[in-house]
C-alpha positions in Angstrom: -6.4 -115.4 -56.8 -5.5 -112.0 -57.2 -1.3 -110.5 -57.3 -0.3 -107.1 -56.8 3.2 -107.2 -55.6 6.8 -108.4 -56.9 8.3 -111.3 -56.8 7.4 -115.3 -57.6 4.0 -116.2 -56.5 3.7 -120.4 -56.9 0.6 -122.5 -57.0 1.0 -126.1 -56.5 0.3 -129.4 -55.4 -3.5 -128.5 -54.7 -6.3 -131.1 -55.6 -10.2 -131.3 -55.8 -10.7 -134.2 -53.0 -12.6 -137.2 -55.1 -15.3 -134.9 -56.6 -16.6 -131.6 -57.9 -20.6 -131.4 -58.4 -21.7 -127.1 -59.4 -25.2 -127.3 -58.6 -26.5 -124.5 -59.9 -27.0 -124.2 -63.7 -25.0 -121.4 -65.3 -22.4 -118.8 -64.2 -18.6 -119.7 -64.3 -16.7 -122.8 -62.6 -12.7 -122.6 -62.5 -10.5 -125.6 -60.7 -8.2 -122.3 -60.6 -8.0 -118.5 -61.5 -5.1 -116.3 -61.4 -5.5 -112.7 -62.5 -2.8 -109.9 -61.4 -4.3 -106.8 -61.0 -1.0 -104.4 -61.1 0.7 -106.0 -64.0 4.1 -104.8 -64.5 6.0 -105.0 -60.8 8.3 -107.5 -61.9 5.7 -110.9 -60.9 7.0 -114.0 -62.1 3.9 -117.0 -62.0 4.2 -120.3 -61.6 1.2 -123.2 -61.2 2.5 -126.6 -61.6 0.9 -130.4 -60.2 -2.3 -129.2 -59.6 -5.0 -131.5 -60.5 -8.0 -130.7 -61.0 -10.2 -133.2 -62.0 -14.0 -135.0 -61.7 -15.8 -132.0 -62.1 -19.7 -132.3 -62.9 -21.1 -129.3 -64.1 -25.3 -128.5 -65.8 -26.7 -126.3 -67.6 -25.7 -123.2 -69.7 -22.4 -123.7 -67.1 -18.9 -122.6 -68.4 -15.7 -124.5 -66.9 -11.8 -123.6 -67.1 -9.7 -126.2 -65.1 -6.6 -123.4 -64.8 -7.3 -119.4 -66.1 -4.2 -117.5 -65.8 -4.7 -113.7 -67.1 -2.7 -110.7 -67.5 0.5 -109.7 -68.4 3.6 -111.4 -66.3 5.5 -114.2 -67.2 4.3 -117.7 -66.5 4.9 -121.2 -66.6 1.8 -123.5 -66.2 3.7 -126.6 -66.6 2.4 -130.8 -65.1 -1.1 -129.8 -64.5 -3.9 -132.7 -64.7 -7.4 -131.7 -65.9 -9.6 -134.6 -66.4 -12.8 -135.7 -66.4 -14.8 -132.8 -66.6 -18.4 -133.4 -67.8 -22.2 -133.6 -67.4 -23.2 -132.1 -70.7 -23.3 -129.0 -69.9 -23.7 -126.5 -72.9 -21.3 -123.4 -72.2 -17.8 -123.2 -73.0 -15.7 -125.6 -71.4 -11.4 -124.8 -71.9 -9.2 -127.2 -70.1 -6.5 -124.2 -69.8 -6.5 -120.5 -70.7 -3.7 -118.1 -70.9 -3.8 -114.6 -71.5 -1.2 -112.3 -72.4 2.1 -112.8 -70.4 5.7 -112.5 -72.1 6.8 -116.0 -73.1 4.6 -118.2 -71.3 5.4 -121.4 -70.8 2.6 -124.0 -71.2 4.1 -128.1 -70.8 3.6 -131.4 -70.0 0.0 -130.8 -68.8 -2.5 -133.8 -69.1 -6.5 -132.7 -70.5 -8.4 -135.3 -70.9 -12.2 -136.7 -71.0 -14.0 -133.5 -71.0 -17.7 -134.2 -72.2 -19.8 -131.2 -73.4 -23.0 -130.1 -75.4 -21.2 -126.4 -76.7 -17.3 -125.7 -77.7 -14.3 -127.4 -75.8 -11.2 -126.1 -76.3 -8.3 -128.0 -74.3 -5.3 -125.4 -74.2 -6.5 -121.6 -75.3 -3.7 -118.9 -75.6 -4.6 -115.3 -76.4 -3.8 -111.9 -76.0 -0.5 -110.4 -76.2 2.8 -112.8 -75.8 5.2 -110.5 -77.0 8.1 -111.3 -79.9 11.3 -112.1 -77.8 11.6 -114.4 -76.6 8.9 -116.4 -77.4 6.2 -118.6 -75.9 5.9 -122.4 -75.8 3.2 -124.8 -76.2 5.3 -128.4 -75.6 4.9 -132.1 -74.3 0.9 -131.7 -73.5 -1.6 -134.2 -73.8 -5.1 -133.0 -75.3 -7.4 -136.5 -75.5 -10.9 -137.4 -75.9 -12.3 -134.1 -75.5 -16.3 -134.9 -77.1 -19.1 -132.2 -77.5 -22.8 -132.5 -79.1 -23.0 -129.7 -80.0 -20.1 -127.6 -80.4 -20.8 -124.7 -82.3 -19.1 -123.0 -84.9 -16.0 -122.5 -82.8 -15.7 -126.5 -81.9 -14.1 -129.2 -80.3 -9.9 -127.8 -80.7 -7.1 -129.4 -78.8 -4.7 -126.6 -78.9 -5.6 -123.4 -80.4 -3.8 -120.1 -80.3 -6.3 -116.8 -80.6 -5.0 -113.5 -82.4 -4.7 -110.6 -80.5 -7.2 -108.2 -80.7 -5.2 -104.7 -79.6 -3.5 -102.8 -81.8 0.1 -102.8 -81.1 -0.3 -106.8 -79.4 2.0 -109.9 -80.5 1.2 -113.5 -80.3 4.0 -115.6 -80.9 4.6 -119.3 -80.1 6.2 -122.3 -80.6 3.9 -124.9 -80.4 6.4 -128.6 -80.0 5.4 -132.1 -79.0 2.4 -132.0 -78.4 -0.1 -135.5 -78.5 -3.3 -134.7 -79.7 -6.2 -137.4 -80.3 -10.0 -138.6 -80.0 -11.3 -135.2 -80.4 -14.8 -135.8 -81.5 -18.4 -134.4 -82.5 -21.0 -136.3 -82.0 -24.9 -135.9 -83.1 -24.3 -132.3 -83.5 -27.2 -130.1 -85.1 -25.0 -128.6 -87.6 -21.8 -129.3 -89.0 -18.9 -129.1 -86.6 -14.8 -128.1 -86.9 -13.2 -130.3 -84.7 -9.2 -129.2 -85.1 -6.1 -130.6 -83.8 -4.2 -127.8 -83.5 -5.1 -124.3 -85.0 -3.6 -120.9 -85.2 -5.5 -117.5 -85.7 -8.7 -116.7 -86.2 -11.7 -117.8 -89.2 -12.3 -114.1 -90.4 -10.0 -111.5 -91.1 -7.7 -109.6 -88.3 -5.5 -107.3 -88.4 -3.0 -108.2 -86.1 -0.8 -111.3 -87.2 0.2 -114.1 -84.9 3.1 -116.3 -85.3 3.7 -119.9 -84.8 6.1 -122.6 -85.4 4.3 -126.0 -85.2 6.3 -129.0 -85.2 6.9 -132.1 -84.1 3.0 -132.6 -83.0 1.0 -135.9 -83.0 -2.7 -135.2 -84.0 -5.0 -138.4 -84.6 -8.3 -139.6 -84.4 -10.9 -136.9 -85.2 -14.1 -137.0 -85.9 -17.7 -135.6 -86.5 -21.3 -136.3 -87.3 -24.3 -134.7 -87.5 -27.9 -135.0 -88.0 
């Protein structure tokens, strides 16, 4: 889905009917995708009690169960994305969120997502601004399992640094449950993170977080 215009555009209540099954064996499979393509006309962006769930995908396929891009504010907020699977060996990201002032990311439920490359359950990058500031609260990351994840991993929540000059990220990630992230006879040693903030190598952009108040249990990897 695609905005232009002002004013409150609201996604909700919409469902995958028993099951998803992508065929083909790479490209790009979203449950939804919400890009604005004239960002600053005053859009305010709301997706709430969608589920999208039971999704099969193959191959070098990647899946996002909600993508929302671009700059207005949002509130993704009791979405259900479970059950994706088939080991397939691209990126899979339960929910992604890019720039937007303050979004607000809560109570959403991610869980059983089975892979053979990274899995990431709630990704935020880009530019969030300083005031106010975003949330990450009351989700539910759970047995999100890959292979072979990669250097990047399996990572329940995970917020990215921003890579423009002049860009922001700051959150408060609160009350989250995080648990049974795993990797499993992975060719290489794996990260598998509860929750994780900024980037591995240097940046030099700085983003801000306040993480509290967070349950994160029951990790684990192996490797041959």
């Amino acid at each position: 889905l695609v905005g232009t215009a002002a004013g409150i555009q609201t996604i909700t209540n919409n469902a995958i009917a028993g099951t998803f099954t992508r065929l083909g064996a790479s490209g790009n499979t979203f449950g939804l995708a919400v890009t604005v393509a004239i960002a600053g006309n005053g859009q305010t962006l709301n997706n709430s009690n969608n589920n999208f769930s039971n999704v099969t995908l193959a191959g070098t396929t990647a899946g996002t169960c909600i993508s929302n891009l671009d700059s207005p504010p949002k509130t993704i907020q009791n979405n259900t994305c479970s059950n994706w699977g088939g080991a397939p060996s691209g990126t899979l990201t339960g929910i992604i969120v890019n720039n937007g002032v303050a979004p607000t990311i809560a109570s959403n439920t991610i869980t059983n997502w089975t892979g053979a490359g990274s899995i990431t359950g709630i990704l935020v990058n880009g530019n969030t601004g300083n005031n106010p500031i975003g949330t990450v609260t009351s989700n539910t990351v759970s047995g999100l399992t890959s292979t072979n994840p990669g250097p990047t991993g399996v990572r329940g929540i995970h917020l990215s640094t921003p890579s423009n000059i002049g860009q922001a990220l700051n959150m408060s990630v609160t009350s989250n449950n995080v648990n049974n992230l795993s990797a499993t006879a992975a060719t290489a040693a794996a990260n598998v993170i509860g929750i994780s903030v900024g980037e591995t190598t240097p940046q030099q952009l700085a983003t801000t977080a306040t993480v509290s108040g967070n349950v994160v249990k029951t990790l684990s990897a192996d490797f041959e």
